[in-house]
N, C-alpha and C positions, 0 to 999 in steps of 0.2 A: 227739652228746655235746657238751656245753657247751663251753667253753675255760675255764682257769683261767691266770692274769696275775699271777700271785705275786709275779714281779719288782719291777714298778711297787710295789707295796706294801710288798714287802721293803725296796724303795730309800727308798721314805718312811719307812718305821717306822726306819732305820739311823739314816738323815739324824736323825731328832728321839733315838735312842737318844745317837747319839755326840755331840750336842753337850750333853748336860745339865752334865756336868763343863764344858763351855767354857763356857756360859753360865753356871755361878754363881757368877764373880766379876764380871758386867755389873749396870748399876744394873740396876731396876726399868723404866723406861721403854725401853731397849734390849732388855731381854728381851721385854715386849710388842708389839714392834716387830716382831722375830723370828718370835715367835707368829703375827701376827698374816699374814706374810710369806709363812709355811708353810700357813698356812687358805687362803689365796689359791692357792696352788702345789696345792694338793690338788684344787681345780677343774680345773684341767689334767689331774690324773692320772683325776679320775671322768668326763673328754669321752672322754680315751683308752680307757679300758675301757669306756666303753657303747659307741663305734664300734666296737671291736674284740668286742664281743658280740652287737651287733644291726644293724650296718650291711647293707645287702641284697648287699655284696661282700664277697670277704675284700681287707683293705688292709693293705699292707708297714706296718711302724710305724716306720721309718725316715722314709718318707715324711708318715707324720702328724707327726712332731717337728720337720721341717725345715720344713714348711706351720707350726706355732705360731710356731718359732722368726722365720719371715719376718712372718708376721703380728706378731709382739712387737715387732721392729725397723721395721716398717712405720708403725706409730705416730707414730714420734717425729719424722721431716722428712725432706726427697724425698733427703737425701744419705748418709743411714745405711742397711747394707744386708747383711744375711745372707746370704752366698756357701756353695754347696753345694761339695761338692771343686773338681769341675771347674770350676765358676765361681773358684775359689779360684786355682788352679794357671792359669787363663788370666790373671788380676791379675797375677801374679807373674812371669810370664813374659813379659809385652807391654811390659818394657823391654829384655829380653833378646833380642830377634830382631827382624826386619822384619814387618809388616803389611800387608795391605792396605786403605785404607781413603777414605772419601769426603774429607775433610777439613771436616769442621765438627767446631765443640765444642757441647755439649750440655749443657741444665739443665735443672730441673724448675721450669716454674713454674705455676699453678694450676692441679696436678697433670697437666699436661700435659705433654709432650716437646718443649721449645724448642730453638732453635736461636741459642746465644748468637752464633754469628758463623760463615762458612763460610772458610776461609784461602784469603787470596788464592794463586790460579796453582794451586788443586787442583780436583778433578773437581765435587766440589760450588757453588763457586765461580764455576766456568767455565758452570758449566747454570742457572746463576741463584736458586741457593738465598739467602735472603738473612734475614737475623737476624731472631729473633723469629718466625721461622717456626714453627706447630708439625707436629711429623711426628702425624699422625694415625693414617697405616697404615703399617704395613711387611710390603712381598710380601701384598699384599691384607688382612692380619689388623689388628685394630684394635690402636692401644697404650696407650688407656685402662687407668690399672693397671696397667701395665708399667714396672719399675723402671729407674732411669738404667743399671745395671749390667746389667740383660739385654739393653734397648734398644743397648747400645755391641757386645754381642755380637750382635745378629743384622745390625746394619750395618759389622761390622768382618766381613773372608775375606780369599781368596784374591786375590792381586794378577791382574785380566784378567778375573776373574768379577764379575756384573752384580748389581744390588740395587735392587727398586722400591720406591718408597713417596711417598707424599701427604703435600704439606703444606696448611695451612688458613693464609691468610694474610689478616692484620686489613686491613682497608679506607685508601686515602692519610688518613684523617681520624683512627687511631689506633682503640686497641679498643673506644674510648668512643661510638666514633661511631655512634649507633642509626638513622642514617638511611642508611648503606650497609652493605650485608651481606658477610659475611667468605666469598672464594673459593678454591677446592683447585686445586691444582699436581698434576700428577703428573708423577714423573723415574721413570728407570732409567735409573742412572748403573756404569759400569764401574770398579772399585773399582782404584788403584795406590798403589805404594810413598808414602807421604807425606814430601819432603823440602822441610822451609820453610827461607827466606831470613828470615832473623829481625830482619836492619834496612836500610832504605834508607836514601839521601842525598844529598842536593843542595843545590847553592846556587839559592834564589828572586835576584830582586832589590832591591834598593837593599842588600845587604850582609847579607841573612839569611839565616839555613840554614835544613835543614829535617833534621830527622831522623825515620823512620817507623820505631816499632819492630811489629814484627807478631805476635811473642808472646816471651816471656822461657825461652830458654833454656840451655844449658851455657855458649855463646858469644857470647852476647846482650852480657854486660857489655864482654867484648873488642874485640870487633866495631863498637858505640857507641861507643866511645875512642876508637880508629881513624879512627873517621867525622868525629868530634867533632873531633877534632884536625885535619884535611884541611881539614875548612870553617872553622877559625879559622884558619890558616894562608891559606888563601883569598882572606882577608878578611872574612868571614863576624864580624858584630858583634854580635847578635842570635839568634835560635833560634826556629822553631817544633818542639815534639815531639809527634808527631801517633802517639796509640795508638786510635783508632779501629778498630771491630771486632777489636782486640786481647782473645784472652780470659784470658790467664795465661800460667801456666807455673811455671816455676821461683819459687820466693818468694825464693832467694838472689840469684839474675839481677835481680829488681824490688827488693831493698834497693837493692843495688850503682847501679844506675841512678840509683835518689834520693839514693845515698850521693856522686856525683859531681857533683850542683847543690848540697848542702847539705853534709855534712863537719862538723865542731865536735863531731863524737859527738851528732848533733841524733837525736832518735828518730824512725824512718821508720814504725814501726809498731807495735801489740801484740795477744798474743794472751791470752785469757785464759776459762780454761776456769769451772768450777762453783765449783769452792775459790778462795777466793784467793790463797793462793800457788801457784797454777798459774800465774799469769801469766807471760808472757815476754815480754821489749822482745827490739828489734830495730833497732840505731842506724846512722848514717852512720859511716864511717870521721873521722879527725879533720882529713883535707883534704880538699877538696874542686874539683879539677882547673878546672871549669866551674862555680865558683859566683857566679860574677862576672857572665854572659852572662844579658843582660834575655831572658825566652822567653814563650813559649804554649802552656798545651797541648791538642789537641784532644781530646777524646774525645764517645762516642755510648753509645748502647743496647746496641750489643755491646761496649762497654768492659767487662772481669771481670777480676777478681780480681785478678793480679798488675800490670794497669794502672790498677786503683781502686784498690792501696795507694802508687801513683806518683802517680797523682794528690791522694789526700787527702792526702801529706806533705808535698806542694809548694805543696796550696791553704793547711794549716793555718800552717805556716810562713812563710806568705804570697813564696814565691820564684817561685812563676811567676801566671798568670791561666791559669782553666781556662774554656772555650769550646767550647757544642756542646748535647748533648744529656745527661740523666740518666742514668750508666751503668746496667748489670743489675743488680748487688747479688748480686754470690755472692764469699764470703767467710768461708766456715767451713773448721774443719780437720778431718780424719777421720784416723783411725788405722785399721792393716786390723792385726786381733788372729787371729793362726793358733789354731784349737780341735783338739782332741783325735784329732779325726776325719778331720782334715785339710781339712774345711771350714772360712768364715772370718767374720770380723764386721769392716765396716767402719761405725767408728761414729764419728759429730761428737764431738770434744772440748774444741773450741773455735771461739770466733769472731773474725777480724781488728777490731782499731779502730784508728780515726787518731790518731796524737800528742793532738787534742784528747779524744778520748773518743769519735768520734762510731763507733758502728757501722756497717759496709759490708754487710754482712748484708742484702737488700732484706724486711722484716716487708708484706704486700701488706696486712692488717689494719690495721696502721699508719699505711702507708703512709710507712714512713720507709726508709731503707739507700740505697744506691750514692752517687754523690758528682756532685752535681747543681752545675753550671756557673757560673760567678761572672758572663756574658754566653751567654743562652742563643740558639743557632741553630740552628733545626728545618729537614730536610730531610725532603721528600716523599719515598715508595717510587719513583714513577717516578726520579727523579732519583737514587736511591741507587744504583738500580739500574745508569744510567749513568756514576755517577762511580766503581762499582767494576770497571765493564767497561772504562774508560780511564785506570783506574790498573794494567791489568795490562800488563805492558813483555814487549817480544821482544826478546831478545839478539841481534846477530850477531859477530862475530871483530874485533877491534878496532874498536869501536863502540858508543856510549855507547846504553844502553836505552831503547826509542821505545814511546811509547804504541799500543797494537792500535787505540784507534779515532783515527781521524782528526783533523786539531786541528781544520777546520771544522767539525766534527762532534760535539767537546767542550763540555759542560757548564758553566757555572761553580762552582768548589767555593767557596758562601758561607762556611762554618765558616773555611775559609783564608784566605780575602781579608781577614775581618773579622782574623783574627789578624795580618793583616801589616800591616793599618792600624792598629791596637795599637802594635805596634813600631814602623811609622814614626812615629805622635805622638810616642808618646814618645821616641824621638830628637829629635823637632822641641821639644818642651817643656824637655827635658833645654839644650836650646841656647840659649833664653830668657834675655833678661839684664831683670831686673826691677831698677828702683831705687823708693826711696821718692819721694813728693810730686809 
C-alpha cells in the first residue's frame, strides 16, 4: 500500500493559509519575497516525500529533517552548527561539571580540523601536538566533513580513558612549501581533568618583566594585577606580554587586560553583526593602572581570539609593538539558540574588529584577518617544538619553577630576545640628550 504524507502538506497549505491576512498590509516587494521564500521551502517538502515514497529503505523522518537542517547550517562557515538534543544538552552542560580532555583548542580551517594551539602542562602538549596541526583521524575514522562541534565530542570522555588520532603536519618550510611533503603523527593520548594556570611571571633582566598569559579566563584579569604589580614593585620598568599560543577565552578577561595598558574609556573592541545597529563597543575602564609601562607583545600562529583582540587594541592605539608571527584569525560570535525539540543552533552573529575597523576574522580568499606583527620573527617547527618543551616548569615546595629541559640544553627564544632589545633601546634612546648645532 502506498503511504500518504498529508502532514507535510497540511503544514504547507496552513503556513500559506494563515498568513494571507498578515501579508496584506506588506508592500508589494515583501510580499514576493515571501512568495518566493515558500516556492523555495516547498523543494524541501517534495525531497521529503519522494524519499519517504521511493527510498529502497524505510527512513525515520526525524532523521531526514535533522540531516536538512545540518546541511542548511553547514553552508554558511566552519563555526555555525545544528545540534541534535544530545549534542545540545552536552553544550550546556560542559560548563557545569568536570571533563576529561586532551587540552588543545580547535578551528576549522580549510575545512579541516586544526589545531589552534595545545595548552601548555596538558596531555596534548606534553606528547608534542603542536599548532596548526590538523587531526586528520580520530580512532582510525577520517574527519573530513566532521563538524568542530562533533569533532570536540569524540575527543572530549572520561578522565583515564585513551583517544587515538593522526595529525598531518605542514613541512619546517610552511604549507606553501611544494618541495617538501606534509607528514602524519600518530598519538594516543590518555585524556584528564584540564586545569590551566592562566598567567605566568617573571622578572628578565635589565629591569623587565615578563608576563605570560596562557588563555583568558574568570581570573585571568586578577591574577595579571597581582603579577603586574610584584614586578613593578620589583623594579621591573618595562614589560614583555607574551600571548603566544594563547587561544582565548573569556572576551571580558581580554577587555579587562587592554583595559589596564589603556583606560580613558579607549575602545578595546567591537562587534558587529548584519544590521547596523547591532553593533556593540567594548571599552577600557577610565584608568588604566599600567598604562605608563613601555612593553612588547608577542604573539604566533596560535595566537586566537581573545589574544587577537589584545593585541589589535594595543597595536591600533599604538601602546605597545606587536612581535612574532601572524595570529590564526578566529574571531566571530555565535549564539547557541535552544529549538522546540530541544535540539539547538549555534549560529555566527557576529564578528570582532579592532578600534580601527580592521577585521580579526582570518577570510583565506582574501587573505586578510588575524593581526600580523609590527617586527615580524619566524620560528621553525623543530625549534617550536623545543621551546614549548622548556617552557614547561616543575614545581617543588618552597621553590621557584624550573624548566624540564636542561638550561645546556635550551634553545634560544628569538621572538624574546628581539623584544627585550626593543625595550632596552629604547631605554637607551629615551636617555639621549640631543642639542641643536
Amino acid at each position: 500500500m502506498t503511504k500518504k504524507h498529508f502532514p507535510f502538506r497540511t503544514i504547507l497549505l496552513a503556513a500559506s493559509v494563515g498568513g494571507l491576512a498578515f501579508w496584506a498590509g506588506f508592500p508589494q516587494r515583501a510580499h514576493a519575497a515571501l512568495d518566493k521564500t515558500y516556492e523555495q521551502l516547498k523543494i524541501l517538502i517534495d525531497i521529503l516525500d519522494y524519499i519517504q515514497e521511493n527510498y529502497v529503505e524505510d527512513v525515520e523522518t526525524k532523521k531526514l529533517i535533522y540531516g536538512a537542517a545540518s546541511g542548511m547550517v553547514k553552508v554558511l562557515d566552519p563555526f555555525s552548527q545544528f545540534m541534535d538534543p544530545d549534542l545540545h544538552k552536552d553544550i550546556k552542560t560542559e560548563t557545569e561539571g568536570q571533563f576529561g580532555g586532551l587540552g588543545i583548542r580547535i578551528g576549522m580551517r580549510e575545512d579541516w580540523l586544526t589545531v589552534i594551539t595545545p595548552l601548555p602542562g596538558t596531555p596534548a602538549y606534553k606528547a608534542g601536538v603542536l599548532p596548526l596541526d590538523r587531526i586528520i583521524k580520530i580512532e582510525g575514522e577520517t574527519t573530513k566533513g566532521v563538524s568542530l562541534v562533533e569533532a570536540v565530542k569524540k575527543l572530549r570522555g572520561a578522565p583515564g580513558t585513551k583517544v587515538s588520532f593522526t595529525v598531518a603536519r605542514a613541512p619546517e618550510g610552511g604549507e606553501k612549501d611544494q618541495k617538501k611533503e606534509w607528514t602524519t603523527h600518530d598519538f594516543a593520548i590518555t585524556r584528564e581533568i584540564i586545569k590551566i594556570e592562566s598567567v605566568q611571571s617573571r622578572a628578565l633582566s635589565d629591569k623587565i618583566g615578563y608576563i605570560r598569559i596562557i588563555e583568558f579566563s574568570a581570573h585571568t584579569s586578577e591574577d595579571a594585577y597581582k603579577a603586574l604589580s610584584k614586578l613593578k614593585e620589583g623594579g621591573a620598568n618595562s614589560l614583555v606580554l607574551d600571548m603566544r599560543n594563547n587561544p582565548g577565552g573569556l572576551l571580558t578577561a581580554a577587555v579587562d587586560i587592554a583595559s589596564d595598558f589603556l583606560g580613558e574609556g579607549k575602545l578595546v573592541v567591537y562587534t558587529q553583526g548584519r544590521r547596523p545597529e547591532s553593533r556593540q563597543d567594548f571599552r577600557a575602564g577610565s584608568k588604566a593602572p599600567f598604562g605608563n609601562i613601555p612593553m612588547v607583545v608577542l604573539v604566533n600562529e596560535g595566537s586566537a581570539s581573545g589574544s587577537e583582540i589584545v593585541a589589535g587594541a594595543l597595536q591600533d592605539h599604538r601602546r605597545a609593538v606587536i612581535v612574532g608571527e601572524r595570529t590564526f584569525g578566529k574571531a566571530s560570535v555565535q549564539s547557541v539558540i535552544p529549538l522546540s525539540d530541544g535540539s539547538g543552533l549555534r549560529l555566527t552573529v557576529a564578528k570582532y574588529y579592532t578600534p580601527n575597523g580592521r577585521s580579526i576574522q582570518r577570510d583565506e580568499k582574501a587573505n586578510t584577518g588575524g593581526i600580523s606583527p609590527d617586527i615580524a620573527v619566524s620560528v621553525d617547527r623543530e625549534t617550536e617544538i623545543k621551546l614549548q618543551a622548556q617552557s614547561e616548569e616543575v614545581f617543588a615546595p618552597g621553590k621557584e619553577g624550573k624548566s624540564m629541559v636542561k638550561e645546556a640544553e635550551q634553545v634560544k627564544d628569538m621572538a624574546l630576545e628581539r623584544a627585550m632589545e626593543l625595550l632596552r633601546a629604547r631605554e637607551v634612546l629615551g636617555n639621549l640628550k640631543v642639542t641643536d648645532g
